[in-house]
N, C-alpha and C positions, 0 to 999 in steps of 0.2 A: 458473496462476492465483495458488499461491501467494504469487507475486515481487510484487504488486501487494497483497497484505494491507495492511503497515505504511501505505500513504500512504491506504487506504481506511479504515481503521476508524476512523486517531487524528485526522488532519487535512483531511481535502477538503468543501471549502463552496466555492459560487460565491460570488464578494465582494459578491452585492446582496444576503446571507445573514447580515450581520454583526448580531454577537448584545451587548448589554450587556461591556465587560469585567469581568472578577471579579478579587475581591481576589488577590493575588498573597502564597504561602505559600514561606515559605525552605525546605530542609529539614530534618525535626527531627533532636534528637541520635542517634546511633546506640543502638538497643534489641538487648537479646538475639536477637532474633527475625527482626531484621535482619541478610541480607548482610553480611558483613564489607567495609571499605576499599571500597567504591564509590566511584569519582567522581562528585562534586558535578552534573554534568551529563551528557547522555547523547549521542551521535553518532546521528543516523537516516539511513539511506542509501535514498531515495524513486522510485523509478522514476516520474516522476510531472508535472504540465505546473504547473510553476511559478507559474501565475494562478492556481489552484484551490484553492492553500493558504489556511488561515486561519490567520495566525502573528501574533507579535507587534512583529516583522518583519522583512522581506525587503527583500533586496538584487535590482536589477532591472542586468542588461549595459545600461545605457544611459546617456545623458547627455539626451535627450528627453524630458519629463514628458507627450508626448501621445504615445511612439513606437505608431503603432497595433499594432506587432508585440507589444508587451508591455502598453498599453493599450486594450485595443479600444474602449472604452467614453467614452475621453477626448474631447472636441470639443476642439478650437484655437479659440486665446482670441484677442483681439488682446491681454491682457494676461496671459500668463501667470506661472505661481508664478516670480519672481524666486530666482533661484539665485545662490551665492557661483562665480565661474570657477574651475574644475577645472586644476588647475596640474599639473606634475611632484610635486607633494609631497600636495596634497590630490584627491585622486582620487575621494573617494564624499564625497555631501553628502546630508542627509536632506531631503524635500520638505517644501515647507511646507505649513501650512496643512492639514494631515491633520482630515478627520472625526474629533469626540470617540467612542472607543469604537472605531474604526477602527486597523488594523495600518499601523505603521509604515515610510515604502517610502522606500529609500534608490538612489540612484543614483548610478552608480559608470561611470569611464573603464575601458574593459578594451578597447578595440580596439586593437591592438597595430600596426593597417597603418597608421593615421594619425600613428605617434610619427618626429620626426626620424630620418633615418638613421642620424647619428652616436651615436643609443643602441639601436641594434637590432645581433642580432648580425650577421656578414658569412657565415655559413653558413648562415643560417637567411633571414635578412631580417626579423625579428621582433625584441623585445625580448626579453630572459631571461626564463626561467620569475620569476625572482623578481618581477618587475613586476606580472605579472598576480595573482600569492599574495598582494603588499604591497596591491591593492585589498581582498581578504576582510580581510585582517588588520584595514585601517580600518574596515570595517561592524563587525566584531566589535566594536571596542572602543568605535563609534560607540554602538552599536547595544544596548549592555550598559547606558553609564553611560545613552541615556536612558529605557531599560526600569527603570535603579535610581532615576531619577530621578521616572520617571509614580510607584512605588511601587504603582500597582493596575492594570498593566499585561497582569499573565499573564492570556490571555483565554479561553474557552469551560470553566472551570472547573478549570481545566491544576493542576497544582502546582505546575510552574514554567513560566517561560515559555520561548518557540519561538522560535527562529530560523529563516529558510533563506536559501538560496542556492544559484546553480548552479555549477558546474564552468567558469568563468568561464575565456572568453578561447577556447574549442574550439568555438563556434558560427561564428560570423565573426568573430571578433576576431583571428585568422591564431596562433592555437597546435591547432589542429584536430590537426596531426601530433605535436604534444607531448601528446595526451591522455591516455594511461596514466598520463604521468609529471607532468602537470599533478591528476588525481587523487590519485595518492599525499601531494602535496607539498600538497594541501589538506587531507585525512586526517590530515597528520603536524600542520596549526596547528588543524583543529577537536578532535584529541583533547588537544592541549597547552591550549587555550581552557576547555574542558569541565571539566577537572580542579579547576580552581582558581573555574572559575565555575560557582552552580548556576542553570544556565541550557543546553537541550539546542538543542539546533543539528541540521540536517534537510541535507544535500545533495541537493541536488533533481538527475538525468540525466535525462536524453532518448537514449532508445535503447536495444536490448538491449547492445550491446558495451557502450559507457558503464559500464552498471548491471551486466555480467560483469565487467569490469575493477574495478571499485568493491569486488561483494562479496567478488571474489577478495583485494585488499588487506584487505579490513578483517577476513578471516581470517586474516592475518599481521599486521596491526599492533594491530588490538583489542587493549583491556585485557581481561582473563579475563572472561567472563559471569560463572559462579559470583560474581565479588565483585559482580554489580549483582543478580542474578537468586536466586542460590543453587544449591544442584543440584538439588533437585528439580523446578523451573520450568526448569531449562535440559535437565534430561530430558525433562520431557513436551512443549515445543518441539520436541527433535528426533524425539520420536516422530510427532508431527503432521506434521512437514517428511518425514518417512520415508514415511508416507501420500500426502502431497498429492505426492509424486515418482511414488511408483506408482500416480498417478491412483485411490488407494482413498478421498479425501477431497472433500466438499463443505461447503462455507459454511451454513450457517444462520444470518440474520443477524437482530438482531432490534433492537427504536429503541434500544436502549442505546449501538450504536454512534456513534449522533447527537450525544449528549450532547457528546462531544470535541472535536465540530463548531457547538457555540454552539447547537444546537436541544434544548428540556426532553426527559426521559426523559418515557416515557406516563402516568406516572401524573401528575406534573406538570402535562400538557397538560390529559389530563381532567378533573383539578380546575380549573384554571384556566378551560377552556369552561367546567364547569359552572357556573360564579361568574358567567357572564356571562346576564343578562338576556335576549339577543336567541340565545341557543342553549338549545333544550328537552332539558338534558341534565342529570338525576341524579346524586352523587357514586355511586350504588350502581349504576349501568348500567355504568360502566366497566368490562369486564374482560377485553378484547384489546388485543394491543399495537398501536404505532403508527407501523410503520415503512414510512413515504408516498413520504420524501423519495425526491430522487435522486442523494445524497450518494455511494453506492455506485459508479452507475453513472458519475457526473462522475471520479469517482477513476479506475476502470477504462478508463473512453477515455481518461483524462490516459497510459495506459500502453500505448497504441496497440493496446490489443486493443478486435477485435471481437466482438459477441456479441446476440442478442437479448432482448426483455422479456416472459417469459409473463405473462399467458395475453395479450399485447394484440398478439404479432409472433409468426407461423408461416412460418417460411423456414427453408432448408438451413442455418444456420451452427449449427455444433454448442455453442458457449458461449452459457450463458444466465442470466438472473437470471430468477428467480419473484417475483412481488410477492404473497404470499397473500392483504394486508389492504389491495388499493385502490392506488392512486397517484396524484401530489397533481396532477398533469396532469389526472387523471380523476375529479371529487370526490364524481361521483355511483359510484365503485365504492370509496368509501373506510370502512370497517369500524370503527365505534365501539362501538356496543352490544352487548347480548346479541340482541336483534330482528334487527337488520343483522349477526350473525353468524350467526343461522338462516337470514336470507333468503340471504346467500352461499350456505352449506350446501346449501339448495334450489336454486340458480341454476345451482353446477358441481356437481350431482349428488352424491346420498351416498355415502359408501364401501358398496361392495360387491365381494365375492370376493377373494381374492387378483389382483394384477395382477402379471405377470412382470419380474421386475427387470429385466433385459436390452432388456424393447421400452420400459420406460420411459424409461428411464436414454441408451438410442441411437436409438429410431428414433422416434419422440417426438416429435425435435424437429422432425421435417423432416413429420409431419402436417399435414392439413389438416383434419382435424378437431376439432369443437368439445374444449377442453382440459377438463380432470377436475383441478382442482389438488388433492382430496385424494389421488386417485391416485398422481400426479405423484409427491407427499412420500411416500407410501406404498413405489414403488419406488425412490426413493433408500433410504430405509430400510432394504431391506431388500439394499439393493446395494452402499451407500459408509458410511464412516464420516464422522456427522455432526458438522461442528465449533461448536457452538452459542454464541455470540458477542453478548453484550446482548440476548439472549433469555429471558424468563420462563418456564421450563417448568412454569407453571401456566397458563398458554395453554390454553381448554379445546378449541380447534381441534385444538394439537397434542398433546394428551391423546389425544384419540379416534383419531388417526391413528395414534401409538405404541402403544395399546392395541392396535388390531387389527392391528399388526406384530409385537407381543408372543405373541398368539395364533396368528399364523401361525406364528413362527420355533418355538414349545414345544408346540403342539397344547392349551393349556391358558392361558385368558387369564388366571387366578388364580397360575400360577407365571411369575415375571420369567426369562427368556435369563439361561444363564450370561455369553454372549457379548458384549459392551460392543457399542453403533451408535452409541456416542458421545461427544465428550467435550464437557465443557460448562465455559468459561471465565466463572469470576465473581471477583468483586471481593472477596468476602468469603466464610467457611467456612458460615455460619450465612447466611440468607436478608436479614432485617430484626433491627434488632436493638432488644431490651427487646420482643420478642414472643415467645412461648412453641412457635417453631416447629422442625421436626424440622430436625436437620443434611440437607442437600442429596442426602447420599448415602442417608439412610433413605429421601427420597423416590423417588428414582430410581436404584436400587442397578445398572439397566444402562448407565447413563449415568458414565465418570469423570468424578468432580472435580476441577478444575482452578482451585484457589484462589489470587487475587492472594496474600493474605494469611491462613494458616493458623487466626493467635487468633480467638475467638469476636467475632461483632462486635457484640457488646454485652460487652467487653470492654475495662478500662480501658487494657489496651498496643495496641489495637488501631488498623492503619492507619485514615487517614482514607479515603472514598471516591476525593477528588479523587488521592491516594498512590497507591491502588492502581489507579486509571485509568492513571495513568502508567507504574504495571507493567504491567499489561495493552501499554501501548502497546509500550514494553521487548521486552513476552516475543511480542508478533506481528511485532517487528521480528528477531527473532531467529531466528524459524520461517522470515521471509523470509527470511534468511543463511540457513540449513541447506536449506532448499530449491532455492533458488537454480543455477543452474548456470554457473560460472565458468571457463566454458572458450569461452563466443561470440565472444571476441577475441580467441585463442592463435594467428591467421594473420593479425591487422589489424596490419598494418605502425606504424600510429597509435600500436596501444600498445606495440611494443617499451622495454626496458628497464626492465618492471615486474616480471619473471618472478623467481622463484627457482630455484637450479638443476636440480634436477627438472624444471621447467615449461619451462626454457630447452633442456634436451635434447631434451621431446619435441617444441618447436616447431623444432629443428634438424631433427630425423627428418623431420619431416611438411614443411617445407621441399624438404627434398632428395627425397623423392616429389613435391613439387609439381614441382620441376623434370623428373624421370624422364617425371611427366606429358604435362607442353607441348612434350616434345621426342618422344613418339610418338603420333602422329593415330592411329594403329589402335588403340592402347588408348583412346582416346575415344572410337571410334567403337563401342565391343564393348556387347553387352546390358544390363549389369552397370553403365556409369560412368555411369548418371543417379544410384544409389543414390550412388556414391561422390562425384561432384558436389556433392551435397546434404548430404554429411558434412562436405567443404571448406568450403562453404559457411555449416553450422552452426557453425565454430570460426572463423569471420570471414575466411574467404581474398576476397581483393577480387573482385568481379563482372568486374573486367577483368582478371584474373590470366588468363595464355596457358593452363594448363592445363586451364581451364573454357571453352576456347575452342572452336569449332566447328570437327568437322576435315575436312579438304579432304581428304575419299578419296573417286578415284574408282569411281563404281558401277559392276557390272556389266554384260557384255553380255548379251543374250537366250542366250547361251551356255552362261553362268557361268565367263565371264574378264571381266577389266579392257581388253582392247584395244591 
């Protein structure tokens, strides 16, 4: 689940979801307090469906401003946006006519099968990698001067602003067998771009190999974390990605994620309903959070996993999201008040007894019975460590539920667990700031703290919010690199000539057992090679490799001979 963070928390909106753009902040001078030599902008590596971004903008493989494959949503016009012709030299041109407040979309030639012969190579049949690199290189620099030029361009509150794009030219554009090495060689101009521009830039894949290949480079060619993160942020990342490896971690997600995605934080929102005349809503009713959307989940299918929605879907698949406060499909289960947080309470039952972490946590899901969401939260609690994410833990829902984990785990609800359930990522060390409230950790001393920015934020060196969102994004895209598993392509023929020599040894070895493989049917045919199949398999050996092949042994007779 972890590999799928970065493109869920910081960027996925559906595009009918476009929010105001906001002013656009350079970054400030370097403070004591601050990372040393970070570059100006940052690299994001996004397992993720390229429509679903909210940037500032994206580069789309097309030459089509209706292609339905990249716009679904487009009609054909009899007069369409009038474009400059895409030549040899000019290859992406930005669309016109863009909605105010709307992201940026550039279109760009990257099909390699339609270029004359005489510039393709004669081994390949395709053009050089360079062709298809020199179209990003153009959006980049397109794409830079007219985000310098809107000047209020960075959008959903960003710090700075977004690019993306995809690993152009490995779809259909005929470099599919150059993809390893078409990655690298995009890595190598977005961290050379980054450097000098502050402006972060997103490569968007499709696929686990893709996104194996990706984060495996970007652990050989990144600039140090520590200069963008520091050490202690790039420790408690890998401690997280150390968790979420051994399935000891789950998400707790909460509306602050939204924010990054153009939708207000909750407190925002319910000031704003309240203000409105045609909603019977109090500024002092407010005091649950408000995370409706389906930001989450648009992000998680963009990463071809599947999973269901408690409490609203009861089937066998084991990944799930929980909605505790409603969802925005559903408006009659959606959770504003203190009223409509007791009637919740009353509707899925109170907490009662301890419930067993084991049948919550696995067998749960595959119930047909009516759902217990405090339950639910109850036995993760007391069974994974919870990574709390744009979440209020003055939530008094999840008060009451930690309280009585608290009790359970010490036998005394008055003394707090030595033992941390959680860590909890904020923006700031101190809550609000110019209020007189206790540092995070007095409040929750079994929860760690996990501070964008350590100064007190009622402090005059202190980040701004929209800075430390950006760390925030930073330090979850970094938990996906250490999580990550970069070995799903070490038999995909595609990505040869990415490896370092380590990596190239051990794909020689596993080579030459592939071949031992395909050349004995009775080793395929033994008890044992589904397991080993599935291990080929998981390091990317192709579906049609012979030694995943079915073997031709004959069965035996009624005998117990062959015949």
């Amino acid at each position: 689940m972890m590999c799928v963070i970065a493109a869920t928390l910081s960027f996925a909106v559906p595009h009918h979801s476009l929010a105001p753009a906001s002013v656009r902040h350079r970054s400030p001078a370097p403070r004591l307090s601050d990372p040393p030599s970070a570059p100006l902008g940052h690299v994001f590596v996004l397992h993720a469906d390229l429509r679903s971004l909210l940037t500032d903008a994206t580069l789309y493989p097309t030459t089509d401003p209706v292609d339905s494959g990249w716009f679904p949503n487009a009609q054909r016009q009899n007069d369409p946006p009038p474009l400059p012709p895409f030549t040899s030299r000019q290859r992406v041109h930005q669309l016109p006519g863009t909605p105010a407040g709307a992201p940026l979309v550039f279109l760009a030639n990257v099909d390699g099968r339609l270029e004359p012969q005489r510039d393709c190579e004669p081994f390949t049949g395709r053009p050089p990698l360079d062709w298809f690199v020199d179209a990003a290189r153009q959006f980049l620099q397109l794409a830079a001067a007219s985000v310098g030029e809107e000047g209020t361009r960075a959008r959903c509150r960003r710090a700075q602003p977004l690019l993306a794009l995809p690993v152009v030219g490995t779809g259909n554009g005929g470099a599919r067998t150059a993809s390893g090495r078409m990655i690298s060689r995009l890595l190598e101009v977005l961290y050379d771009f980054t450097a000098v521009h502050d402006i972060d830039v997103a490569l968007v894949v499709k696929g686990e190999r893709r996104f194996s290949a990706a984060q495996a480079l970007r652990r050989q060619m990144a600039p140090a974390w520590e200069d963008t993160l520091g050490a202690r942020l790039c420790g408690a990342a890998l401690e997280l990605a150390q968790r979420a490896t051994a399935d000891e971690l789950a998400l707790f997600i909460g509306a602050g994620v939204s924010v990054g995605a153009g939708l207000p934080a909750w407190q925002e929102l319910l000031t704003s309903l309240a203000e409105r005349d045609d909603v019977p809503l109090g500024p002092g009713e407010a005091v649950v959070t408000t995370n409706y959307d389906e930001l989450f989940e648009a992000a998680w299918r963009g990463a071809a996993s599947d999973f269901k929605v408690l409490p609203y879907e009861a089937d066998a698949r084991s990944r799930f999201v929980l909605k505790l406060h409603g969802d925005l499909r559903r408006p009659q289960d959606i959770v504003l008040t203190r009223a409509q947080l007791s009637g919740a309470r009353e509707q899925r039952a109170a907490l009662s007894g301890v419930v067993q972490g084991p049948l919550m946590t696995k067998h749960l899901c595959s119930a047909s019975a009516p759902l217990d969401t405090p339950q639910v939260v109850q036995g993760l609690l007391m069974t994974k460590h919870l990574c709390f994410v744009g979440f209020s833990l003055q939530d008094p829902n999840f008060s009451e539920v930690a309280e009585t984990v608290r009790a359970t785990l010490t036998g005394d609800s008055s003394t707090a667990s030595r033992n941390l359930f959680g860590s909890l990522l904020s923006l700031h060390n101190r809550p609000l700031p110019g209020l007189r409230q206790p540092f995070l950790a007095e409040l929750w001393p079994d929860v760690q703290q996990v501070p964008m920015d350590m100064a007190d934020a009622s402090g005059p060196d202190r980040l701004s919010s929209a800075q430390c969102a950006r760390r925030l994004d930073i330090f979850l895209d970094k938990v996906s690199l250490d999580a990550s598993t970069p070995t799903r392509h070490l038999l995909d023929p595609n990505f040869s000539g990415v490896f370092d020599k380590q990596q190239r040894e051990l794909r020689e070895a596993l080579l030459l057992f592939e071949a031992e493989l395909a050349s004995r049917p009775d080793a395929r045919a033994a008890a044992g090679f589904e397991a080993v199949s599935a291990l080929l398999r998981g390091l990317g050996l192709p579906a049609d490799s012979p030694a995943l092949a079915e073997p031709d042994v004959l069965q035996p007779d009624e005998e117990g001979g062959n015949g």
